[in-house]
Backbone bond lengths (Angstrom), bond angles and torsions (degrees), N, CA, C in turn:
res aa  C-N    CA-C-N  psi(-1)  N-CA   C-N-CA  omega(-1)  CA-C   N-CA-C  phi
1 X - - - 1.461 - - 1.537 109.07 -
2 X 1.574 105.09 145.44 1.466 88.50 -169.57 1.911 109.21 -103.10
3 X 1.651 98.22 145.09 1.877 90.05 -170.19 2.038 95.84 -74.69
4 X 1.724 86.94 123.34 1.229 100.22 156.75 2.168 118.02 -38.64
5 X 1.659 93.25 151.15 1.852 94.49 -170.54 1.432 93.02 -85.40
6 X 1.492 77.03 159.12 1.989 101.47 -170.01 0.906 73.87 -106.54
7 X 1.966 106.72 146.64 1.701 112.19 144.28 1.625 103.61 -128.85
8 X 1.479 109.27 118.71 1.249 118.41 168.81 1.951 116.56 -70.70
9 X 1.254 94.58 146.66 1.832 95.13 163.85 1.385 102.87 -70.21
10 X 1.653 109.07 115.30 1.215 111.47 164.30 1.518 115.24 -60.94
11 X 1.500 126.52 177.17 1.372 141.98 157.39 1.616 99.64 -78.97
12 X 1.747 114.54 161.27 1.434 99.90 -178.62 1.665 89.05 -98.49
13 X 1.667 89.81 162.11 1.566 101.45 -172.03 1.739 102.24 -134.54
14 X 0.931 128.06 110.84 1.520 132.42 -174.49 1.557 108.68 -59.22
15 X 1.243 105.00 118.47 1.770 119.27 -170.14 1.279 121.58 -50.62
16 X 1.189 138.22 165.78 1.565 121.87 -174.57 1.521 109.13 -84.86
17 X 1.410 121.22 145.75 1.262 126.33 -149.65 1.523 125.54 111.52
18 X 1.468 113.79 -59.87 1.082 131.53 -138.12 1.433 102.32 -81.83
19 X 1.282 115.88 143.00 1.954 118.98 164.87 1.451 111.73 -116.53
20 X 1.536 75.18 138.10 1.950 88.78 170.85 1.262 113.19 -89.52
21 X 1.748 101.58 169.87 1.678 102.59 -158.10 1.646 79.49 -134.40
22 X 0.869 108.93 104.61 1.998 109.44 143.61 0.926 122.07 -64.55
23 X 1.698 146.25 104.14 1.380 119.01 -155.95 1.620 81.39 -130.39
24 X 1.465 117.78 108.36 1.670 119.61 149.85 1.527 115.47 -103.93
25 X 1.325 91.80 141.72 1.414 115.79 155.55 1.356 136.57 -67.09
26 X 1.177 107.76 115.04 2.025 109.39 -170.20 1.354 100.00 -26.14
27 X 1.561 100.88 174.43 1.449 96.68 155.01 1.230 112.12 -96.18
28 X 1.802 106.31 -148.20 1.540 103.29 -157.06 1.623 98.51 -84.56
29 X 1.349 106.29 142.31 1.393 107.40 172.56 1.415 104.27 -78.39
30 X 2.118 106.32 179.13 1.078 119.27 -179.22 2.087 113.43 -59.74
31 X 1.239 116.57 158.25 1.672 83.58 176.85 1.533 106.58 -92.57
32 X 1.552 109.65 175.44 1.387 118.94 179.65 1.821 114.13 -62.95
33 X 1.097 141.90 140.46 1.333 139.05 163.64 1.632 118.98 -130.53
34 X 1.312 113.42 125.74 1.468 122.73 -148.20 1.879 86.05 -68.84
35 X 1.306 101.24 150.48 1.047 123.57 176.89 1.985 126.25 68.71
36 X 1.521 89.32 14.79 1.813 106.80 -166.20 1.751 96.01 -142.14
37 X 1.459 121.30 74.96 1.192 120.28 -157.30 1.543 92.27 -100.78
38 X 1.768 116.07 157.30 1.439 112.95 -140.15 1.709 74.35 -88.99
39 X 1.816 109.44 -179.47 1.219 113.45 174.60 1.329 101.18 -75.26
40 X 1.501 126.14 -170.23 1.121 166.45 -134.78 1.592 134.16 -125.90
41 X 1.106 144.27 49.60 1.345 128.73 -176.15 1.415 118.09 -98.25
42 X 1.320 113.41 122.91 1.553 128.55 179.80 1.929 92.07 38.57
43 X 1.180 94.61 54.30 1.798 105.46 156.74 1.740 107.32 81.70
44 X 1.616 119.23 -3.23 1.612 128.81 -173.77 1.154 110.51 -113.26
45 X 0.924 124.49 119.61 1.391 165.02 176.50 2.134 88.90 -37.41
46 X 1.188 98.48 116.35 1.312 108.43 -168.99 1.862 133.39 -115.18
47 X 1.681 106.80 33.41 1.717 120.05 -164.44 1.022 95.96 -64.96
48 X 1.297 102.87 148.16 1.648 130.80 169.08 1.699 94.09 -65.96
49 X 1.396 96.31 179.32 1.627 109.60 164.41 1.187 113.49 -87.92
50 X 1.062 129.53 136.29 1.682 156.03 -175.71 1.956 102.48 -71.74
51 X 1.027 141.48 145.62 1.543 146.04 -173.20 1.400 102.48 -55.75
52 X 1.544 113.25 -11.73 1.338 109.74 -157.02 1.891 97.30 -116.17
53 X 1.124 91.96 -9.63 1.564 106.79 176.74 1.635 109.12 -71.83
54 X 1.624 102.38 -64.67 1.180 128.85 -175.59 1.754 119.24 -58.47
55 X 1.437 100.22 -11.58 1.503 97.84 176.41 1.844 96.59 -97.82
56 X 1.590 110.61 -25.75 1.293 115.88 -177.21 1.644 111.05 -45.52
57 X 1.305 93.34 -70.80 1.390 118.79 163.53 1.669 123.87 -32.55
58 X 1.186 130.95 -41.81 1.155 152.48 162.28 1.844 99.99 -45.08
59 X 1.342 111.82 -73.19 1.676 128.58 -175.94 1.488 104.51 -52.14
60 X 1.276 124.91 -46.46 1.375 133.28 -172.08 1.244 104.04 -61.09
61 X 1.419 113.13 -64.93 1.383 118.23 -161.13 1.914 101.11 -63.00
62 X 1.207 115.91 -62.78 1.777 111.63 170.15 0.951 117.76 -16.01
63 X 1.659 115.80 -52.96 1.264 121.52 170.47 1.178 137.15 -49.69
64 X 1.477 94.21 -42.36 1.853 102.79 -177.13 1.522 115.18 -93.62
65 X 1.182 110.33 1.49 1.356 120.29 -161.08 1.939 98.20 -87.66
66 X 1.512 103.13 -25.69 2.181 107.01 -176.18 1.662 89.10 -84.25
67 X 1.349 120.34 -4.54 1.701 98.92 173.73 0.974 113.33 -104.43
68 X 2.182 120.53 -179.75 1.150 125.83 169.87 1.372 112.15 -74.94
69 X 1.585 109.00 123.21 1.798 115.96 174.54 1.337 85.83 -124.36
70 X 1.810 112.71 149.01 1.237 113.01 171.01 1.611 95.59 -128.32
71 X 1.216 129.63 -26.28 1.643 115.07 154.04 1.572 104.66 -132.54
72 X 1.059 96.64 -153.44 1.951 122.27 -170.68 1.353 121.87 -136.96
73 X 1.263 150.25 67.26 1.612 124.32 173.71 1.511 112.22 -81.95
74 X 1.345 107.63 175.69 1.566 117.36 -154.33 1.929 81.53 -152.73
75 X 0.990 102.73 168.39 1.868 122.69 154.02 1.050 114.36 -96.50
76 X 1.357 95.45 -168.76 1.875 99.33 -179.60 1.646 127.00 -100.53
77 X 1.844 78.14 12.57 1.385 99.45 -169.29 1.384 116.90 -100.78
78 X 1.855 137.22 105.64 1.482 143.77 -168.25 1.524 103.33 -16.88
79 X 1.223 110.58 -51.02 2.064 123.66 -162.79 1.525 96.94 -44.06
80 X 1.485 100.00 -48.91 1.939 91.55 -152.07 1.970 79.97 -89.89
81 X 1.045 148.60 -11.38 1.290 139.42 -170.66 1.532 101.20 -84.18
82 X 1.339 125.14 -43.97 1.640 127.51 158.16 1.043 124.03 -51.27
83 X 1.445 110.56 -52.14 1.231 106.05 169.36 1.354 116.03 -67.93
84 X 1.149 152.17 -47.79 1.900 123.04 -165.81 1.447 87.54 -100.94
85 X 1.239 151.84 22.84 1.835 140.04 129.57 1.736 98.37 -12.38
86 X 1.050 115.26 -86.10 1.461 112.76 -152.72 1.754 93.45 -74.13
87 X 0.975 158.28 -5.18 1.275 136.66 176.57 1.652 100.37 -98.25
88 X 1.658 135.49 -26.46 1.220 118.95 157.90 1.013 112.39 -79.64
89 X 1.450 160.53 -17.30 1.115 143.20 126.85 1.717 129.16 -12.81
90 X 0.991 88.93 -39.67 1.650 80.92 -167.93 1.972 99.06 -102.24
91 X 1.216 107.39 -27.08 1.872 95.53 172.03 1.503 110.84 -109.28
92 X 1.607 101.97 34.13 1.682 99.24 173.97 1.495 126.46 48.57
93 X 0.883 110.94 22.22 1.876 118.83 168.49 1.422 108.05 -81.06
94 X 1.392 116.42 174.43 1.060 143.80 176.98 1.508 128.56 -109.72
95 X 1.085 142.34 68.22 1.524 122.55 -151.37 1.367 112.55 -61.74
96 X 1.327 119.70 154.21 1.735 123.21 -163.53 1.512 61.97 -125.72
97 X 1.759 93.41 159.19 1.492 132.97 -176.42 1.480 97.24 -118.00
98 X 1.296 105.60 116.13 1.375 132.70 149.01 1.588 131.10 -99.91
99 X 2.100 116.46 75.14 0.666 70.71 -175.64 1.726 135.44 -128.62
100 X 1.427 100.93 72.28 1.425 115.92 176.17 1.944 107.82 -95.55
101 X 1.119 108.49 35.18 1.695 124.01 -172.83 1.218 110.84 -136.58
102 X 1.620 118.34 -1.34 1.323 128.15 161.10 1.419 120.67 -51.81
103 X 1.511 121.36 -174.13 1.281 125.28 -169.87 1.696 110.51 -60.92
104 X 1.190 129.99 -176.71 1.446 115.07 116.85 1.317 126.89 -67.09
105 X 1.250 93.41 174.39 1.674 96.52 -176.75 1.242 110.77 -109.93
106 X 1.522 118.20 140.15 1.446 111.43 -175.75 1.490 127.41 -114.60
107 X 1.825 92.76 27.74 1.579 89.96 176.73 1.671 128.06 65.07
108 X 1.067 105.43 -114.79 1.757 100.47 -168.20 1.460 96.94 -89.07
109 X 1.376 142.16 -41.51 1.182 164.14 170.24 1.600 114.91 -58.17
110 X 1.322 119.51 22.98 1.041 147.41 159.60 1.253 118.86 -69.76
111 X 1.513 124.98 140.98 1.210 124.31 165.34 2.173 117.86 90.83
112 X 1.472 87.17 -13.27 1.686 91.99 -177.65 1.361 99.98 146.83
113 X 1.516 117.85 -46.76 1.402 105.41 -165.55 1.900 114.52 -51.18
114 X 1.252 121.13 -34.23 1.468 137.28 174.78 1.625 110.41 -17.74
115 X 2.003 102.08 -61.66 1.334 120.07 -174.72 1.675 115.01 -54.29
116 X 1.859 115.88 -49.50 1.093 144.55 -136.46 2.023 68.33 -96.56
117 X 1.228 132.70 -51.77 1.455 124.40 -169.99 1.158 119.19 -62.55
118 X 1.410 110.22 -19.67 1.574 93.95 -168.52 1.492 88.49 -126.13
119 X 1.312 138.26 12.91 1.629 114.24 162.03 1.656 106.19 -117.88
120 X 1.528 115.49 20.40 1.686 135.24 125.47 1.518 98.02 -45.96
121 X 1.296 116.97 -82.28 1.214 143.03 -139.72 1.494 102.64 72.87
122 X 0.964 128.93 68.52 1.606 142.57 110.74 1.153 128.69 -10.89
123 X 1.396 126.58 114.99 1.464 153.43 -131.72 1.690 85.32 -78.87
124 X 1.421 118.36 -32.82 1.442 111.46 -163.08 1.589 105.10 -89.62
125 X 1.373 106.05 -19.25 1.538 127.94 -155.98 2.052 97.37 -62.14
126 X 1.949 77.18 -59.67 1.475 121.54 -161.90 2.168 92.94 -55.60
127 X 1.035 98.84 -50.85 1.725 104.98 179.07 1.559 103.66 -62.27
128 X 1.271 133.86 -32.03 1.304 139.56 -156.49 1.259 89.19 -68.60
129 X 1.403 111.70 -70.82 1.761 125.08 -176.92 1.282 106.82 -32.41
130 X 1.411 114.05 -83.49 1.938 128.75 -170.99 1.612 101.63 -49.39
131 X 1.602 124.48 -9.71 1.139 82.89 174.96 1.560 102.88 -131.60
132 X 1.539 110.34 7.56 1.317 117.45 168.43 1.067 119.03 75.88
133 X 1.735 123.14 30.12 1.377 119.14 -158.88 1.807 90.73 -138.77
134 X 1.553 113.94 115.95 1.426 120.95 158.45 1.640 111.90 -17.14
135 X 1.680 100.49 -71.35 1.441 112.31 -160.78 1.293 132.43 -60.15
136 X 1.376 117.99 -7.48 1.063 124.22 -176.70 1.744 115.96 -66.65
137 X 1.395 105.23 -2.32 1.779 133.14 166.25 1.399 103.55 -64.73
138 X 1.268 109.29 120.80 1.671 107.56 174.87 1.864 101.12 -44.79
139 X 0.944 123.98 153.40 1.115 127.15 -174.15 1.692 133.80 10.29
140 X 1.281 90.81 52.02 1.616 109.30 172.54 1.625 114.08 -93.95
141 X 1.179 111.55 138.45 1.543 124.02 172.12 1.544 104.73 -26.41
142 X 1.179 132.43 125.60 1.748 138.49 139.52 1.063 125.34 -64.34
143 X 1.280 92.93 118.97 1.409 131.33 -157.68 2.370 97.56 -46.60
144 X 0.999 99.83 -50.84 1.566 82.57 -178.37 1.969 117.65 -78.04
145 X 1.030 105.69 15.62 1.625 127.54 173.16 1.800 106.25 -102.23
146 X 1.124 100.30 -44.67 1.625 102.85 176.15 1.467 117.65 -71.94
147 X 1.227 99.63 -24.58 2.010 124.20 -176.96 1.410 102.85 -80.57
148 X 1.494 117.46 -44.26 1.431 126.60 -169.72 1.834 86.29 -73.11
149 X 1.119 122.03 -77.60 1.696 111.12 -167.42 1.192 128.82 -61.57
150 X 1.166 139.03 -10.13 0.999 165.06 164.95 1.921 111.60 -58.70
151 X 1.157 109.88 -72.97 1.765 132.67 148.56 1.319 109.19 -50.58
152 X 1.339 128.05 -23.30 1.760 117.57 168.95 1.202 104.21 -62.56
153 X 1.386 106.36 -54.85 1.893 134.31 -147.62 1.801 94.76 -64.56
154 X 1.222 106.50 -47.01 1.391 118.07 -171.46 1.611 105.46 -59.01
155 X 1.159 111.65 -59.30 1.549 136.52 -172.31 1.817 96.47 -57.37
156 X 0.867 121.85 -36.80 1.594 116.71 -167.88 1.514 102.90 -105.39
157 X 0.456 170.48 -7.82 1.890 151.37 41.62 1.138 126.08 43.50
158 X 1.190 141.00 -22.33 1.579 149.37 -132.35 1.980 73.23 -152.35
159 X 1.413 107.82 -72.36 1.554 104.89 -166.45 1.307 133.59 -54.22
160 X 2.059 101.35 -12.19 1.477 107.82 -143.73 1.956 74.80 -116.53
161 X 1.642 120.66 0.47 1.446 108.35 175.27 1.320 108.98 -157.89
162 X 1.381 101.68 87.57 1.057 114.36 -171.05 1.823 118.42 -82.38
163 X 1.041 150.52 93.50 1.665 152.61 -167.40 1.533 88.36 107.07
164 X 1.390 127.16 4.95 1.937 103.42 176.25 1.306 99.29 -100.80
165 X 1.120 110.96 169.16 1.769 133.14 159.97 2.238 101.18 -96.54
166 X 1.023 82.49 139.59 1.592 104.31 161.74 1.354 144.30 -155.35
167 X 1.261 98.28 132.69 1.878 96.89 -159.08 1.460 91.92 -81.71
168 X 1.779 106.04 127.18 1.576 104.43 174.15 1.952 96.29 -122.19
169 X 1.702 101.23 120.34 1.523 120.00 167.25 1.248 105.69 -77.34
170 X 1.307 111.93 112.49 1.497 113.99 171.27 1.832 113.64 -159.56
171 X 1.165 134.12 -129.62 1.632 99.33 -153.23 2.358 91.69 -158.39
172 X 1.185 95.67 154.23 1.313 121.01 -162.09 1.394 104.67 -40.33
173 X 1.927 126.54 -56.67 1.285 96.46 173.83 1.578 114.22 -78.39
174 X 1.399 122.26 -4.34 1.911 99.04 -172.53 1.505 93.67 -70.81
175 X 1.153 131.10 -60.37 1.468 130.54 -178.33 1.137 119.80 -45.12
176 X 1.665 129.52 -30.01 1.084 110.03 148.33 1.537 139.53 -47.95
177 X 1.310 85.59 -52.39 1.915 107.12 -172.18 1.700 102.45 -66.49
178 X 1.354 114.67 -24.71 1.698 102.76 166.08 1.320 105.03 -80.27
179 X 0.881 155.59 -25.07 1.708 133.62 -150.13 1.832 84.51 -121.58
180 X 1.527 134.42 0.44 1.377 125.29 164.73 1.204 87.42 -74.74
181 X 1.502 124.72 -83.04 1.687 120.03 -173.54 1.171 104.39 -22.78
182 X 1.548 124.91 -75.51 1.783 116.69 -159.44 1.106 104.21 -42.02
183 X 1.606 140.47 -62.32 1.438 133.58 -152.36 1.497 111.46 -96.23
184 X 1.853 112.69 4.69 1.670 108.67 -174.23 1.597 114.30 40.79
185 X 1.133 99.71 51.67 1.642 121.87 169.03 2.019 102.06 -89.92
186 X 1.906 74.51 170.34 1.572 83.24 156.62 1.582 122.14 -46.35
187 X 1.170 113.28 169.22 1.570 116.63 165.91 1.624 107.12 -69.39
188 X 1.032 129.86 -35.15 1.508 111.45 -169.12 1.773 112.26 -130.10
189 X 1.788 109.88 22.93 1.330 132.53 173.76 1.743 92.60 -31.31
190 X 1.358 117.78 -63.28 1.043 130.57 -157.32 1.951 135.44 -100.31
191 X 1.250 98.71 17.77 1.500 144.72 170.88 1.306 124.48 -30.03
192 X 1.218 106.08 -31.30 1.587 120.76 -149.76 1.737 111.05 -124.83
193 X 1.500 102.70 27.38 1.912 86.46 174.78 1.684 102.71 -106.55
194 X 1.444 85.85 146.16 1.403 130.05 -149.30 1.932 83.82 -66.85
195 X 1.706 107.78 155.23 1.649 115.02 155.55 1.409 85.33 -40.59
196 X 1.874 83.76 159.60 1.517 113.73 -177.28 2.095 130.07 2.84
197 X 1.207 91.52 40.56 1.732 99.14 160.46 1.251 103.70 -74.79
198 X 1.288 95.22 170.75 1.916 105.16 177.95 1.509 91.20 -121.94
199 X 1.179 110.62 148.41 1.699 115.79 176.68 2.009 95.49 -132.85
200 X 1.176 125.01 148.96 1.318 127.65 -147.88 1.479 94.95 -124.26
201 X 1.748 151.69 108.97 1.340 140.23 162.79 1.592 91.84 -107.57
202 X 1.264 90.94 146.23 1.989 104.11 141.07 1.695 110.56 -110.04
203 X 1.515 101.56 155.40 1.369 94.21 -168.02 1.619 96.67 -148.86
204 X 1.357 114.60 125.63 1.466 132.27 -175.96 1.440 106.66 -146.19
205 X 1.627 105.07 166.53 1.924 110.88 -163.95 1.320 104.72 -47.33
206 X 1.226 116.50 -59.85 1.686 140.69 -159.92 1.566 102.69 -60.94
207 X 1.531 111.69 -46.91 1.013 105.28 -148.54 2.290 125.39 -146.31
208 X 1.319 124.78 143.14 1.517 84.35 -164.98 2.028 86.49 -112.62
209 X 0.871 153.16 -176.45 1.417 147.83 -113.56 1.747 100.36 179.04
210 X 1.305 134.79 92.88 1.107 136.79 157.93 1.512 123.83 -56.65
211 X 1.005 132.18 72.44 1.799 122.20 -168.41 1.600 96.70 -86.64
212 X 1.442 134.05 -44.91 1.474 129.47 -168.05 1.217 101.69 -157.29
213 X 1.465 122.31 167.74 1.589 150.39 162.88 1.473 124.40 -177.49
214 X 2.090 80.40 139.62 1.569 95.71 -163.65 1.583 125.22 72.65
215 X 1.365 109.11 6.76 1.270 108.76 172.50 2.370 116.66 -46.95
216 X 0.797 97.55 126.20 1.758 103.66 -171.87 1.630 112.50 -148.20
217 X 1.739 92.92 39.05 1.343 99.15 -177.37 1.656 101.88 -78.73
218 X 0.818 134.56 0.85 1.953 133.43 179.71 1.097 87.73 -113.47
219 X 1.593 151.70 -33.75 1.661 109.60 157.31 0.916 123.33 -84.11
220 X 1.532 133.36 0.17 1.851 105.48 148.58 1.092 147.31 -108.58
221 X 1.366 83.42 10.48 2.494 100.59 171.40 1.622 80.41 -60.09
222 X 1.428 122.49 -68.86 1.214 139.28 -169.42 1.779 112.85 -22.95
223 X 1.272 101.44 -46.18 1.588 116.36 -163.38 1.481 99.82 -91.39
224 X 1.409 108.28 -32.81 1.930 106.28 176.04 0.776 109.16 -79.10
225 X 1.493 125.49 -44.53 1.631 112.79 -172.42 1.677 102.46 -57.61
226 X 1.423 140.92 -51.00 1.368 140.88 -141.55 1.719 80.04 -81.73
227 X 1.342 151.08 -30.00 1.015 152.66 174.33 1.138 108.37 -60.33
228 X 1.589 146.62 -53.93 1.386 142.53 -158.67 1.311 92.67 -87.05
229 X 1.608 94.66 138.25 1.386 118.86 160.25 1.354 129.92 -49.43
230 X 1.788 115.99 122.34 1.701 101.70 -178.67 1.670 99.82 -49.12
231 X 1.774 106.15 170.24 1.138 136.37 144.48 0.925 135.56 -117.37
């Protein structure tokens, strides 16, 4: 007699074509200080990493360094260029600059004031949240302009590696605004990943692929272990 077919739950396996996206978040930048506003690039607010960034950065990259990476992009912004330093360092890449994967832009609230607005809670700050919209910043990027470059950056990235994985350093709202597109969520469903997490896409014509977000499991083995008591 013949044994009826088994079908196991496969594992998911990314289709042929398709590229993965490592997407971390710098670490923590320097903080804002009233009257010492950060420099400037093409109008974005441009801090180094903060001591506390730079060790972030350190954990991330270790991390990413035991997997398959076949390149690196960065922005045009120092944060995400500090940050993956030590992970092209150690697998000999080059990081290519992407930079339509930069921040949004926040208009007048540029440069530091942004931080100092919304932990006021600032009447404009406070509307930003409830209604989930960048622009509500005197002259902040619109929101379907930030969506449009954002989805370029992805798309030419995705086209230019096709069967690779690539770790792309880039910053809290672009990573948001990709994984809103992937899942056709709210605008700011996805808002909230932490300095240097790794958030995980696959990305093909048809389709964009949620595998993880905010993963920050290597900064807190890190933080428990220094917590437990020797033995």
């Amino acid at each position: 007699m013949t044994e009826p077919r088994a079908y196991r739950q496969p594992r998911f396996q990314a289709p042929p074509g398709a590229t993965e996206l490592i997407l971390v978040r710098h670490g923590e930048s320097q903080p804002a200080v009233d009257g010492q506003p950060f420099d400037l690039v093409d109008g974005h607010g441009d801090p180094a990493l903060s001591p506390e960034g730079e060790e972030q950065a350190a954990k991330v990259c270790a991390r990413l360094a035991t997997e398959r990476i076949d390149a690196i992009y960065v922005t045009n912004l120092r944060r995400t260029h500090q940050t993956a330093a030590a992970l092209a360092e150690l697998l000999g890449l080059t990081p290519i600059v992407e930079r339509d994967l930069r921040e949004v832009h926040l208009g007048e609230w540029e440069g530091g004031q942004f931080r100092r607005r919304v932990a006021e809670l600032d009447p404009i700050a406070v509307r930003m949240f409830e209604e989930e919209r960048w622009d509500v910043i005197p002259g902040a990027e619109p929101g379907p302009e930030f969506a449009a470059r954002v989805r370029g950056a992805v798309e030419r990235i995705a086209a230019a590696h096709p069967d690779e994985r690539v770790a792309v350093f880039a910053h809290g709202g672009t990573i948001g605004e990709i994984f809103a597109q992937a899942a056709r969520s709210r605008p700011w469903a996805f808002s909230a990943a932490d300095n240097a997490s790794i958030s995980h896409l696959v990305v093909t014509p048809q389709r964009w692929v949620v595998r993880r977000f905010n993963d920050t499991s290597h900064l807190e083995t890190a933080l428990t272990a220094a917590a437990e008591p020797p033995t």
